[in-house]
Gaussian input, Z-matrix of N, CA and C with variables (Angstrom, degrees):
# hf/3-21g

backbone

0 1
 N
 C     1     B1
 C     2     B2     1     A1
 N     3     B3     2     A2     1     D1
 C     4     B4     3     A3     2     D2
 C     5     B5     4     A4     3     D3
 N     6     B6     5     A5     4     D4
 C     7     B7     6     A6     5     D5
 C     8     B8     7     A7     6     D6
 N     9     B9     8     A8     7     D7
 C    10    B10     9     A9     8     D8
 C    11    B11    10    A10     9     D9
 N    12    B12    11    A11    10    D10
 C    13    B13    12    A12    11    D11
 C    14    B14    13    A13    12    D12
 N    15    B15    14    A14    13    D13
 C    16    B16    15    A15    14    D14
 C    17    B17    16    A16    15    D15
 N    18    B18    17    A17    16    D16
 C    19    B19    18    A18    17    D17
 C    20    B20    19    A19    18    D18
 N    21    B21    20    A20    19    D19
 C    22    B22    21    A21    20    D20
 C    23    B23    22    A22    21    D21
 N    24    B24    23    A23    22    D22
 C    25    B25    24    A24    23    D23
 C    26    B26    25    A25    24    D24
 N    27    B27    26    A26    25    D25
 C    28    B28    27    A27    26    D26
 C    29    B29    28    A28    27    D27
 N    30    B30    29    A29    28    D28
 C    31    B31    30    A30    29    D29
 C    32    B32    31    A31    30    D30
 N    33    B33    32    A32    31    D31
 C    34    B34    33    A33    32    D32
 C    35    B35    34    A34    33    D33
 N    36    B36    35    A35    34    D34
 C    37    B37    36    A36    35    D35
 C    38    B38    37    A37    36    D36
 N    39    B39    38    A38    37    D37
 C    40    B40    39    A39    38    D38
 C    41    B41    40    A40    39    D39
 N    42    B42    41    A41    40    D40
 C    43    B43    42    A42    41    D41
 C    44    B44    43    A43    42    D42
 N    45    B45    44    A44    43    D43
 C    46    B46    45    A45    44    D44
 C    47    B47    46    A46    45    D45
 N    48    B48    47    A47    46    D46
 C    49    B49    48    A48    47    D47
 C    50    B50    49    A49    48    D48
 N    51    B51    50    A50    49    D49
 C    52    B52    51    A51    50    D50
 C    53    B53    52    A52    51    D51
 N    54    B54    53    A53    52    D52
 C    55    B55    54    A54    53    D53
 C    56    B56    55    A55    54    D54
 N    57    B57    56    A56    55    D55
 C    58    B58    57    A57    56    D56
 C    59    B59    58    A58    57    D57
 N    60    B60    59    A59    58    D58
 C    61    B61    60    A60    59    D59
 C    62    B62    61    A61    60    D60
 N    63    B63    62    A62    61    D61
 C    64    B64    63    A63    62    D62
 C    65    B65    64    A64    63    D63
 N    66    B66    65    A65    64    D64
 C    67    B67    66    A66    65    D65
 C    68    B68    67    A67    66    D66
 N    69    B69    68    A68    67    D67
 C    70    B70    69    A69    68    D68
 C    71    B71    70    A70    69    D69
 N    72    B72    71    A71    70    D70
 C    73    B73    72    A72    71    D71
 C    74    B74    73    A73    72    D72
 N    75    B75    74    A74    73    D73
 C    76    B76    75    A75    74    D74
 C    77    B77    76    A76    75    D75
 N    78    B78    77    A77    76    D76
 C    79    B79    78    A78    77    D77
 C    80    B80    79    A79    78    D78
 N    81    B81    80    A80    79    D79
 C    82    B82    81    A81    80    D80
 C    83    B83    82    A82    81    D81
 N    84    B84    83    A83    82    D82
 C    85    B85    84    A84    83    D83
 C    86    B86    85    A85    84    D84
 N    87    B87    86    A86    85    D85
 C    88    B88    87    A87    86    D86
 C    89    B89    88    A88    87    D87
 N    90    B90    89    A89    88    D88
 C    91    B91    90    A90    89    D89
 C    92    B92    91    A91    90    D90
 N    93    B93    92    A92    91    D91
 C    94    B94    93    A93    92    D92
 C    95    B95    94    A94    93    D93
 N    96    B96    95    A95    94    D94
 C    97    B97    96    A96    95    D95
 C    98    B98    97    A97    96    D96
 N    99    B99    98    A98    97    D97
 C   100   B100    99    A99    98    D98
 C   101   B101   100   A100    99    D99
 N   102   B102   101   A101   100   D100
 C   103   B103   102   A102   101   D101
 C   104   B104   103   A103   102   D102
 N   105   B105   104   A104   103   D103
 C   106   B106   105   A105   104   D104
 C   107   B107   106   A106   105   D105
 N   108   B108   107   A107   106   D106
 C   109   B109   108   A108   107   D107
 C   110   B110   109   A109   108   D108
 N   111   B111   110   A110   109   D109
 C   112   B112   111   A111   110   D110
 C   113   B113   112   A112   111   D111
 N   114   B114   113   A113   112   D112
 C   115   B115   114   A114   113   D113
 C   116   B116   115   A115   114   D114
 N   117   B117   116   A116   115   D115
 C   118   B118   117   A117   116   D116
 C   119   B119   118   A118   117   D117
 N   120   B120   119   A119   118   D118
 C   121   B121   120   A120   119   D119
 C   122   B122   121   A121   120   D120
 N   123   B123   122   A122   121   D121
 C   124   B124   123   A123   122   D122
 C   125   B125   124   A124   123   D123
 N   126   B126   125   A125   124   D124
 C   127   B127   126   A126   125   D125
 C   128   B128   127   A127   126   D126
 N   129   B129   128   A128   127   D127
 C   130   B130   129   A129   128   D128
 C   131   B131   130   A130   129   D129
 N   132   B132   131   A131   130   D130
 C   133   B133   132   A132   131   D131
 C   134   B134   133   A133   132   D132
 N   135   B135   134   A134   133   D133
 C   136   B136   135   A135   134   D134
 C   137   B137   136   A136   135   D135
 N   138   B138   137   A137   136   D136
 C   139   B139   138   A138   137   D137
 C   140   B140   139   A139   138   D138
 N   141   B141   140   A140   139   D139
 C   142   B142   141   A141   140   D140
 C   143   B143   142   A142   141   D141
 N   144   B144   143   A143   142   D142
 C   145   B145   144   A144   143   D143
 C   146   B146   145   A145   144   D144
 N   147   B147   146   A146   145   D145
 C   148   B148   147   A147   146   D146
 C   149   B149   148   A148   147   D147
 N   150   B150   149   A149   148   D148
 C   151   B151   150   A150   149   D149
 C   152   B152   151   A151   150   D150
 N   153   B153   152   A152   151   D151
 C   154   B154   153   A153   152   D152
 C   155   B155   154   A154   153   D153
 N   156   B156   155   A155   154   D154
 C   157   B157   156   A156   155   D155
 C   158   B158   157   A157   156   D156
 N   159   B159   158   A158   157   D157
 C   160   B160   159   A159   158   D158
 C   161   B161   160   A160   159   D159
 N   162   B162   161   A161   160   D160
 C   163   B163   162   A162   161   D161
 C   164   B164   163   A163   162   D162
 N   165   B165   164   A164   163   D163
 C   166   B166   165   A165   164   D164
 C   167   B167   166   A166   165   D165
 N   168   B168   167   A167   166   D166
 C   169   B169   168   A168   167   D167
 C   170   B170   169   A169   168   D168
 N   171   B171   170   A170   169   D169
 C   172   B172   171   A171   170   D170
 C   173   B173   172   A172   171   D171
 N   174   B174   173   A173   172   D172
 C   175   B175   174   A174   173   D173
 C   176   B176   175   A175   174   D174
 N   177   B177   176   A176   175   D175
 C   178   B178   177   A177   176   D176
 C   179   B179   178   A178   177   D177
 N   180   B180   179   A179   178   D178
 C   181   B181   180   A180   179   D179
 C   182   B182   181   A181   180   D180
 N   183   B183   182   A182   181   D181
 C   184   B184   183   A183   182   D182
 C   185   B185   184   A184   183   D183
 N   186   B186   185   A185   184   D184
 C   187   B187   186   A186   185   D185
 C   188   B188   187   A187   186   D186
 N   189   B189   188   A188   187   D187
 C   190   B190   189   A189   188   D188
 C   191   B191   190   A190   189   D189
 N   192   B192   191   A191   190   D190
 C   193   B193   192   A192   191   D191
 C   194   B194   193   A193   192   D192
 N   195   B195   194   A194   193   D193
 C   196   B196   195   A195   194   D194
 C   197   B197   196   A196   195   D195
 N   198   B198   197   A197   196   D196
 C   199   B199   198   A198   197   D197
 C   200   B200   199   A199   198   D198
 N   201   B201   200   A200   199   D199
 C   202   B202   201   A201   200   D200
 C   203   B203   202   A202   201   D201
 N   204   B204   203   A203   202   D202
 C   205   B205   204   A204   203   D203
 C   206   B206   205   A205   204   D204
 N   207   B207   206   A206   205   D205
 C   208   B208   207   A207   206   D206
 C   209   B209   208   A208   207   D207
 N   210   B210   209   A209   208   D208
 C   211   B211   210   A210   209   D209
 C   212   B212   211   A211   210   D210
 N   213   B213   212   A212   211   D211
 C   214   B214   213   A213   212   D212
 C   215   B215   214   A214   213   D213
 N   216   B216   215   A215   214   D214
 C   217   B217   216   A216   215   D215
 C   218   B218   217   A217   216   D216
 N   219   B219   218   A218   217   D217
 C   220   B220   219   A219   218   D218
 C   221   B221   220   A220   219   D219
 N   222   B222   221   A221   220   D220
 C   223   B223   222   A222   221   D221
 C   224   B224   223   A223   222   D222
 N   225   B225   224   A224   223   D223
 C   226   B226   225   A225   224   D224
 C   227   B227   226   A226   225   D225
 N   228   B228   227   A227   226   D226
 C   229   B229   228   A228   227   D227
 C   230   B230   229   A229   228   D228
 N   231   B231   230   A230   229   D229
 C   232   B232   231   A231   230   D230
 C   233   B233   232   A232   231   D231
 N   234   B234   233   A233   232   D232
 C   235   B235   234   A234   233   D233
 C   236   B236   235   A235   234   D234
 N   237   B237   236   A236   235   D235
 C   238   B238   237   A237   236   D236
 C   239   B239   238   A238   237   D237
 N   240   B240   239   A239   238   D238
 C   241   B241   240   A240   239   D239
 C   242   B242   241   A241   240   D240
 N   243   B243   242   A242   241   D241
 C   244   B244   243   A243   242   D242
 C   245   B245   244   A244   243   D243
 N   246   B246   245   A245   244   D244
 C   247   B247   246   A246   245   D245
 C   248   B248   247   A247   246   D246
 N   249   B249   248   A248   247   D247
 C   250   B250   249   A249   248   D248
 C   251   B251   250   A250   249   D249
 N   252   B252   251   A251   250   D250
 C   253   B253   252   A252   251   D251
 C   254   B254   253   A253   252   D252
 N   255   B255   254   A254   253   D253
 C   256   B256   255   A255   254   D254
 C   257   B257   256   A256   255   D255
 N   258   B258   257   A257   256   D256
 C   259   B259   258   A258   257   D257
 C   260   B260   259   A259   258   D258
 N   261   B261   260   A260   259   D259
 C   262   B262   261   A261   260   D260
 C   263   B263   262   A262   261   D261
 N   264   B264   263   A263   262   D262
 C   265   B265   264   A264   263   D263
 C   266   B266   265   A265   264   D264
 N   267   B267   266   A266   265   D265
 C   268   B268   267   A267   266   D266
 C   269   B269   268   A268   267   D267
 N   270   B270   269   A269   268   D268
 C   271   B271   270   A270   269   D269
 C   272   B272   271   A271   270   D270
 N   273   B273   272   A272   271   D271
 C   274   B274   273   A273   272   D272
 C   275   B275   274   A274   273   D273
 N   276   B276   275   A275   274   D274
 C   277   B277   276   A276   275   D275
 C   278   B278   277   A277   276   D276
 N   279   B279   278   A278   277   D277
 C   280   B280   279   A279   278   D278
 C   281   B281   280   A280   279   D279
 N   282   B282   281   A281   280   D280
 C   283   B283   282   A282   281   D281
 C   284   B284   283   A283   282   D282
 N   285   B285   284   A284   283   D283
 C   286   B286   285   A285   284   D284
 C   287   B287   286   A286   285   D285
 N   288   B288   287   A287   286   D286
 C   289   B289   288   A288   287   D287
 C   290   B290   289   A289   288   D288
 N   291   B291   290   A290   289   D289
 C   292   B292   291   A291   290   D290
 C   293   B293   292   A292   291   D291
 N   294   B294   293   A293   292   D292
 C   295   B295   294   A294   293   D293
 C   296   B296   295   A295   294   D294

   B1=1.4450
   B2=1.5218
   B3=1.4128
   B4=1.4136
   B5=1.8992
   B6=1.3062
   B7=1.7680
   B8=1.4569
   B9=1.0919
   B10=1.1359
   B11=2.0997
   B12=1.2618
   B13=1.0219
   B14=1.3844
   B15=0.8142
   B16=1.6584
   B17=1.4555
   B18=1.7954
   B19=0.6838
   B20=2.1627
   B21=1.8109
   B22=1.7410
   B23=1.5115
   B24=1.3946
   B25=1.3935
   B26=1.3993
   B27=1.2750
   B28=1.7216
   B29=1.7749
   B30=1.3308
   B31=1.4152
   B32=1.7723
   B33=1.5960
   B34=1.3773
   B35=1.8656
   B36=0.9891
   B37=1.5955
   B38=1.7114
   B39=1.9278
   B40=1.1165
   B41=1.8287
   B42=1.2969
   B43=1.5095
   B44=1.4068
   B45=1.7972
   B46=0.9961
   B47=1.9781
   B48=1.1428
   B49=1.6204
   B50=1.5202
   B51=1.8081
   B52=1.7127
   B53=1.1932
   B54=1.8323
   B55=1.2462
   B56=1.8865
   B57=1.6874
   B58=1.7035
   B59=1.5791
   B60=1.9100
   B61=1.5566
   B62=1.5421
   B63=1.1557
   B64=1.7709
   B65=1.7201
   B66=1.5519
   B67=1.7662
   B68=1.4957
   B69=1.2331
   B70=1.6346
   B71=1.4076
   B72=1.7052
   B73=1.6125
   B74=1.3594
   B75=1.1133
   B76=1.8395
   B77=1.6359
   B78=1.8275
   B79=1.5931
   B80=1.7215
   B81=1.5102
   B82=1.4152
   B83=1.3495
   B84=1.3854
   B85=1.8883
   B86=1.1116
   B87=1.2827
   B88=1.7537
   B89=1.1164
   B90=1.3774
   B91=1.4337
   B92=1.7232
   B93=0.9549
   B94=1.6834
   B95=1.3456
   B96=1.8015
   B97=1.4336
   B98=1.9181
   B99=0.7927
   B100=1.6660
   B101=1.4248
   B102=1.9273
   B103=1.2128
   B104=1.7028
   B105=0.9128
   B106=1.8028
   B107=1.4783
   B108=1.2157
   B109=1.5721
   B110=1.3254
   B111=1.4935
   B112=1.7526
   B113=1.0855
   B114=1.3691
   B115=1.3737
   B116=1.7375
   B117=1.8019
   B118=1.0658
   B119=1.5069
   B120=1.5621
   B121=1.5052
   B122=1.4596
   B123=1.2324
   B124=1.5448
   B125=1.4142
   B126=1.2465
   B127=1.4984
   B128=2.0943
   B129=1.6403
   B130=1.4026
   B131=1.3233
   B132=1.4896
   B133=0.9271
   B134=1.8322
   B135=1.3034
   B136=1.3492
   B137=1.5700
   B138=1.0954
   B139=1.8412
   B140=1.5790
   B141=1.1063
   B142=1.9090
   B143=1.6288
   B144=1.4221
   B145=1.4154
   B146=1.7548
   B147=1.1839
   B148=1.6025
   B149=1.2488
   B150=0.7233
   B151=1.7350
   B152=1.7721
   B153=1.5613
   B154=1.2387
   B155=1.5635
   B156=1.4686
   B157=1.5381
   B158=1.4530
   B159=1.3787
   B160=1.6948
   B161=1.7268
   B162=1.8120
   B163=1.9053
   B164=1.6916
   B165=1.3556
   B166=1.8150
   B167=1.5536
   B168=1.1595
   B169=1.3619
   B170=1.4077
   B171=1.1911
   B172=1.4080
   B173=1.6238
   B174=1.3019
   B175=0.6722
   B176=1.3199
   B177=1.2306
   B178=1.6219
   B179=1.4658
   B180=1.2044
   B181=1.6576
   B182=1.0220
   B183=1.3715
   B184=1.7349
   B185=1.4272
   B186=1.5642
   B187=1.4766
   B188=1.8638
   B189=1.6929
   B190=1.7553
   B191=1.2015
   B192=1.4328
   B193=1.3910
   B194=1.7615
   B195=1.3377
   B196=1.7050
   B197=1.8639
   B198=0.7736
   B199=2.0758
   B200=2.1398
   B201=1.8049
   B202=1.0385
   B203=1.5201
   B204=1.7247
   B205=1.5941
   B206=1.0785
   B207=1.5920
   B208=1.4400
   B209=1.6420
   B210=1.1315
   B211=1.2989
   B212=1.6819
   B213=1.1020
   B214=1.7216
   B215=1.4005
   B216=1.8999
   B217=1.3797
   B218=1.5019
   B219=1.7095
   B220=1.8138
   B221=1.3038
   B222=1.5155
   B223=1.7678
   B224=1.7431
   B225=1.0567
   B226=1.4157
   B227=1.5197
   B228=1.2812
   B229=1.6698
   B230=1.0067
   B231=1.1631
   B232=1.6174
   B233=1.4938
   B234=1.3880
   B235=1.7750
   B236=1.4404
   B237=1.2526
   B238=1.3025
   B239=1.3713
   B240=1.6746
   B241=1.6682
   B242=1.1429
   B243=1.6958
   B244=1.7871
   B245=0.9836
   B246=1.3961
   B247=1.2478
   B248=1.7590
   B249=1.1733
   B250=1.4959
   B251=1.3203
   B252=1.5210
   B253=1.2358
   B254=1.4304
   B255=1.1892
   B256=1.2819
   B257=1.6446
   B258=1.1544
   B259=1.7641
   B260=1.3135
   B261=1.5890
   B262=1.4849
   B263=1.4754
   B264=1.6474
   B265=0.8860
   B266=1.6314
   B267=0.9664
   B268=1.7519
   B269=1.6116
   B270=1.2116
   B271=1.1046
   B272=2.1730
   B273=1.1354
   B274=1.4947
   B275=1.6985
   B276=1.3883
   B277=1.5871
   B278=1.8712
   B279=1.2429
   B280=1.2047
   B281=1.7911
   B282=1.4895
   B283=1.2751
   B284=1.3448
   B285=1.2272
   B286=1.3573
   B287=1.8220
   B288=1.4818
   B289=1.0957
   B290=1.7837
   B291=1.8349
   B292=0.9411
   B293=2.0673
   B294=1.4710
   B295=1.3762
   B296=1.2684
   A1=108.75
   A2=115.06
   A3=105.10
   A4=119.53
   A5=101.71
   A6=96.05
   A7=96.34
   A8=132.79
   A9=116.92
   A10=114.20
   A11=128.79
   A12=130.56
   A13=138.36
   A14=108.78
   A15=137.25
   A16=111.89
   A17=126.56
   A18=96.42
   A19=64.13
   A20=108.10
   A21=108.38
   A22=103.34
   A23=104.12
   A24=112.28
   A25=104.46
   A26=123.11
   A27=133.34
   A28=84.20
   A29=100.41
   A30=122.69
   A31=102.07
   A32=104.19
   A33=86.13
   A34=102.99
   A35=118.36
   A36=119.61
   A37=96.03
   A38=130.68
   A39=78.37
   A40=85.02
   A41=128.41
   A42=156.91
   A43=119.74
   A44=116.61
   A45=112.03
   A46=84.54
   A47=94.27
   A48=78.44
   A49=119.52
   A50=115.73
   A51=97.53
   A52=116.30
   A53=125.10
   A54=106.70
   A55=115.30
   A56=95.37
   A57=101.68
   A58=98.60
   A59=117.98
   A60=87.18
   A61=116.95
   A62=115.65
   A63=115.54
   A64=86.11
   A65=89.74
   A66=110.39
   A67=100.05
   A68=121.64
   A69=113.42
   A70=128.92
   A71=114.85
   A72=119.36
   A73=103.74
   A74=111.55
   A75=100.60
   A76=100.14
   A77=119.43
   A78=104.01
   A79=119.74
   A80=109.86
   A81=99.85
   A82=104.84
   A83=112.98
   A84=121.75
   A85=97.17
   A86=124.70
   A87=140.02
   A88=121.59
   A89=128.37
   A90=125.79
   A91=120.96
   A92=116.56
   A93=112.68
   A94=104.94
   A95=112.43
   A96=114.91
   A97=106.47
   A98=89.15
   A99=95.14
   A100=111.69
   A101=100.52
   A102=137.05
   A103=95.58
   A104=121.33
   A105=100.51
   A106=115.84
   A107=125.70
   A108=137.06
   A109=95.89
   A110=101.15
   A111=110.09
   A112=122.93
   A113=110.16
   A114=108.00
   A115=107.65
   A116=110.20
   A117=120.45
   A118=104.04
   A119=121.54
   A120=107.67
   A121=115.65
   A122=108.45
   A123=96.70
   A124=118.62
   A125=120.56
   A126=121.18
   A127=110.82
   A128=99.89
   A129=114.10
   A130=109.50
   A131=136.46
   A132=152.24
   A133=134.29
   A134=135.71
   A135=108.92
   A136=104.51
   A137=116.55
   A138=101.04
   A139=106.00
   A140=105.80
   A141=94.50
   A142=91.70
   A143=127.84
   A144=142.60
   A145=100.26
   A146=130.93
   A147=138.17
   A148=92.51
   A149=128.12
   A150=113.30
   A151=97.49
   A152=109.12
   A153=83.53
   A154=136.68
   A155=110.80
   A156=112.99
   A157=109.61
   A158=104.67
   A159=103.99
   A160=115.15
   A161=101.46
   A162=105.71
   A163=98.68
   A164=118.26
   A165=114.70
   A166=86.59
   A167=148.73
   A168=141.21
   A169=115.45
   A170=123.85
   A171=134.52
   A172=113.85
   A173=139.35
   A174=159.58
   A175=127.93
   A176=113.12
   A177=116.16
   A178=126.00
   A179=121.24
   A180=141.17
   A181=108.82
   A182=110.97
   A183=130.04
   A184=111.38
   A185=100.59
   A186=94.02
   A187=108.08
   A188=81.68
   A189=85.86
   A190=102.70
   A191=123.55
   A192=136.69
   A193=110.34
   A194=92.92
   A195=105.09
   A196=120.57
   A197=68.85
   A198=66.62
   A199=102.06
   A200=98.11
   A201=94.79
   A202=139.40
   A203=115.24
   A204=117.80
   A205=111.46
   A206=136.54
   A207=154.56
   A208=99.39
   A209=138.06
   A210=138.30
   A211=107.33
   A212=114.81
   A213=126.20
   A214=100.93
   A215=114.10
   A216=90.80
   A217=150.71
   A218=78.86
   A219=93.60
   A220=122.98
   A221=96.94
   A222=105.27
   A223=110.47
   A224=126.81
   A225=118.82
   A226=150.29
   A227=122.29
   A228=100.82
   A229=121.32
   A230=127.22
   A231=126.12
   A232=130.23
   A233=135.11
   A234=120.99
   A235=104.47
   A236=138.35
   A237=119.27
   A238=156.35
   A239=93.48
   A240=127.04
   A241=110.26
   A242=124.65
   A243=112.39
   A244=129.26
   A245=117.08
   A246=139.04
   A247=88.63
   A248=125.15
   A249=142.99
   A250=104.05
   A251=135.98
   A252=136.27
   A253=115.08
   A254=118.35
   A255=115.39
   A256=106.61
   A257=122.24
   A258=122.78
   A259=104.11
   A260=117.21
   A261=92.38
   A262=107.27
   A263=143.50
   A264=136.59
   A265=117.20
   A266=105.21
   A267=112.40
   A268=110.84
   A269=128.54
   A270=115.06
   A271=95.70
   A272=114.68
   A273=103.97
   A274=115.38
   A275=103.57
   A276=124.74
   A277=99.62
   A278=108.00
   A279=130.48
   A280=113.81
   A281=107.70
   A282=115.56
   A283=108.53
   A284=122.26
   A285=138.04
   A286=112.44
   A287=109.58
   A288=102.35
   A289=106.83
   A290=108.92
   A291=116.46
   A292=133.93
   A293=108.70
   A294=127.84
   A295=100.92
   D1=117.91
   D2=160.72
   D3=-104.63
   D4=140.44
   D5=-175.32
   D6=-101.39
   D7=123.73
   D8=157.98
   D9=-142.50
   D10=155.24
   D11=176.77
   D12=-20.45
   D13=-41.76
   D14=177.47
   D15=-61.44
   D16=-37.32
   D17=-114.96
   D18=-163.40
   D19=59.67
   D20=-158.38
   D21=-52.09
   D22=177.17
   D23=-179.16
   D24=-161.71
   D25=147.46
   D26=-162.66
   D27=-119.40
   D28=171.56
   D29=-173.35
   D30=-84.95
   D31=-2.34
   D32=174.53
   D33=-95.54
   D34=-28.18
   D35=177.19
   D36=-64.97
   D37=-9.37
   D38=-160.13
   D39=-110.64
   D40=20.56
   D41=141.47
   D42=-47.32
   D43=-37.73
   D44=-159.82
   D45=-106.54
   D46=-21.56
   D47=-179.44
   D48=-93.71
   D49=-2.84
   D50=149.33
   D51=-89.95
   D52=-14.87
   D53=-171.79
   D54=-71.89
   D55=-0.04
   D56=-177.50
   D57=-89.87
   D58=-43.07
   D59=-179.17
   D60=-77.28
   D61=-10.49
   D62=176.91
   D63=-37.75
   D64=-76.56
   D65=-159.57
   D66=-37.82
   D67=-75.73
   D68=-176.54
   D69=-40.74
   D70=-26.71
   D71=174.10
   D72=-68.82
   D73=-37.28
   D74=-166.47
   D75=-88.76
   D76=12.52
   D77=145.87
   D78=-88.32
   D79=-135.86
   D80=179.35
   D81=-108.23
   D82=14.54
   D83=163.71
   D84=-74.60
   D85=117.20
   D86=146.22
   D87=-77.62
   D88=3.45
   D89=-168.93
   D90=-122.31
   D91=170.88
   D92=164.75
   D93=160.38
   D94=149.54
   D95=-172.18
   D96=-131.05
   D97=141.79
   D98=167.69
   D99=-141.99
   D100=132.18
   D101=-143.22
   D102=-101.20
   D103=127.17
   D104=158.98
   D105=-150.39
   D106=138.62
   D107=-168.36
   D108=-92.10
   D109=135.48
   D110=165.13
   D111=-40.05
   D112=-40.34
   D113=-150.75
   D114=-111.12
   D115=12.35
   D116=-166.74
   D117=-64.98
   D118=-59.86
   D119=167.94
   D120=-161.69
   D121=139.46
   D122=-156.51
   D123=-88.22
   D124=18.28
   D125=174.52
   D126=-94.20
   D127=-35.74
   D128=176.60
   D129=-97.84
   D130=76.37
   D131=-178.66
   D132=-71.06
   D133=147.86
   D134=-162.64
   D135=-64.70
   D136=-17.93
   D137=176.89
   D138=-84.38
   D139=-13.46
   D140=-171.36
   D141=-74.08
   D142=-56.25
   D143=-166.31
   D144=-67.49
   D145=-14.82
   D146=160.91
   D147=-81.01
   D148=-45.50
   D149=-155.06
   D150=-84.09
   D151=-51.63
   D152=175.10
   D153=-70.48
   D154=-31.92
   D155=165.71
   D156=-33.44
   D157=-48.84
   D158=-156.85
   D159=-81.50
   D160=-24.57
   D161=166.78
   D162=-66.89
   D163=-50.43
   D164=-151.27
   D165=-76.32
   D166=-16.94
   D167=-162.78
   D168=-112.98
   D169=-14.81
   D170=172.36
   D171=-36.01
   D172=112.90
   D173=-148.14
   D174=54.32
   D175=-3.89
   D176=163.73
   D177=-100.40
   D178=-18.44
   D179=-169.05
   D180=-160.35
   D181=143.36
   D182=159.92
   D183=-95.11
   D184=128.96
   D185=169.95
   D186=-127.00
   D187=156.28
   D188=-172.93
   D189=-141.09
   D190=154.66
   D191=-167.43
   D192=-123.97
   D193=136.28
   D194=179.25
   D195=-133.44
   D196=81.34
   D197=-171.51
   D198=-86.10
   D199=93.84
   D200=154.16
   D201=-45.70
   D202=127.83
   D203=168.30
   D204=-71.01
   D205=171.15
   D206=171.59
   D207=-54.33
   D208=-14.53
   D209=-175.35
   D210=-99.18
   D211=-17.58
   D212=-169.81
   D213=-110.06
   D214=-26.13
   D215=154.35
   D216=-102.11
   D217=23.19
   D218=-179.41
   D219=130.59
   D220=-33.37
   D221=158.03
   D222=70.77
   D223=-169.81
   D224=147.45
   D225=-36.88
   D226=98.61
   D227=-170.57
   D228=-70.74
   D229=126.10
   D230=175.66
   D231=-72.81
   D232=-163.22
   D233=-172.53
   D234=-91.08
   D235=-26.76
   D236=119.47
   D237=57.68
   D238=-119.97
   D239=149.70
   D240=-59.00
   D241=-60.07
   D242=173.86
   D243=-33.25
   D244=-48.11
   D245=-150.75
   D246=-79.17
   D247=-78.16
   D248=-173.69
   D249=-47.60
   D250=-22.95
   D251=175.17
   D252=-91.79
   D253=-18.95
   D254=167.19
   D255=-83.20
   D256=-44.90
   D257=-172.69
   D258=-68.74
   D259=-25.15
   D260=174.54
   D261=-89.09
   D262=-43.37
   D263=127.11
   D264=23.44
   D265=-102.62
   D266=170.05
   D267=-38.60
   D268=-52.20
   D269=-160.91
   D270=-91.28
   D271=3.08
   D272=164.29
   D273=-98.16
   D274=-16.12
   D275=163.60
   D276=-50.94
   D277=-79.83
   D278=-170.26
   D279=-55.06
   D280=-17.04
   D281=168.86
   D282=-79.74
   D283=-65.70
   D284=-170.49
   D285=-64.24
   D286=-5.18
   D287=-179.29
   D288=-109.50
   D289=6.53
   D290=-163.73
   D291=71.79
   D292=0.77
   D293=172.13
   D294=-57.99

C-alpha cells in the first residue's frame, strides 16, 4: 500500500488494505511494504498506520517502522553527484537520440 497525498484515503481503504496483507501472509508471500508520505494526511499518521498494521496483524505479521532523516535521503549533493548527473544525463540523451 502506498498512502500518499495525491491520491486521499478514508480508514475504510486503510481496512481493506490490511485485510489484503493479512490475506496474502497466510499464502506463501511472506512479504509486504507500506509506503506513506508525511504530508499524506494528518489525522492517519505513520504511528496511527504502525499501530494499526501491528494490532490487525498480530500473530500473523510483524510490522516495523522507518521514517528516513534528510541525511538517509541524500542530503546535499556534492561536486561529485553534479558531475555524475550530468554524464549520465548526456549519455541517456545520446541513447534516446540513438548516438
Amino acid at each position: 500500500a502506498a498512502y500518499i497525498f495525491e491520491e486521499p484515503f478514508t480508514i475504510r481503504d486503510l481496512q481493506v488494505n490490511v485485510e489484503h496483507l493479512v490475506q496474502k501472509m497466510k499464502t506463501t508471500v511472506k512479504r509486504g511494504l507500506v509506503l506513506r508520505n508525511e504530508k499524506c494526511n494528518e489525522n492517519y499518521t505513520t504511528d496511527f498506520i504502525f499501530n494499526l498494521y501491528s494490532e490487525e496483524g498480530k500473530g500473523i505479521f510483524d510490522s516495523r517502522k522507518n521514517v528516513p532523516g534528510h541525511m538517509q535521503q541524500g542530503g546535499s549533493p556534492t561536486p561529485f553527484d553534479r558531475n555524475f548527473a550530468t554524464k549520465m544525463g548526456a549519455k541517456a540523451m545520446n541513447w534516446m537520440s540513438g548516438k
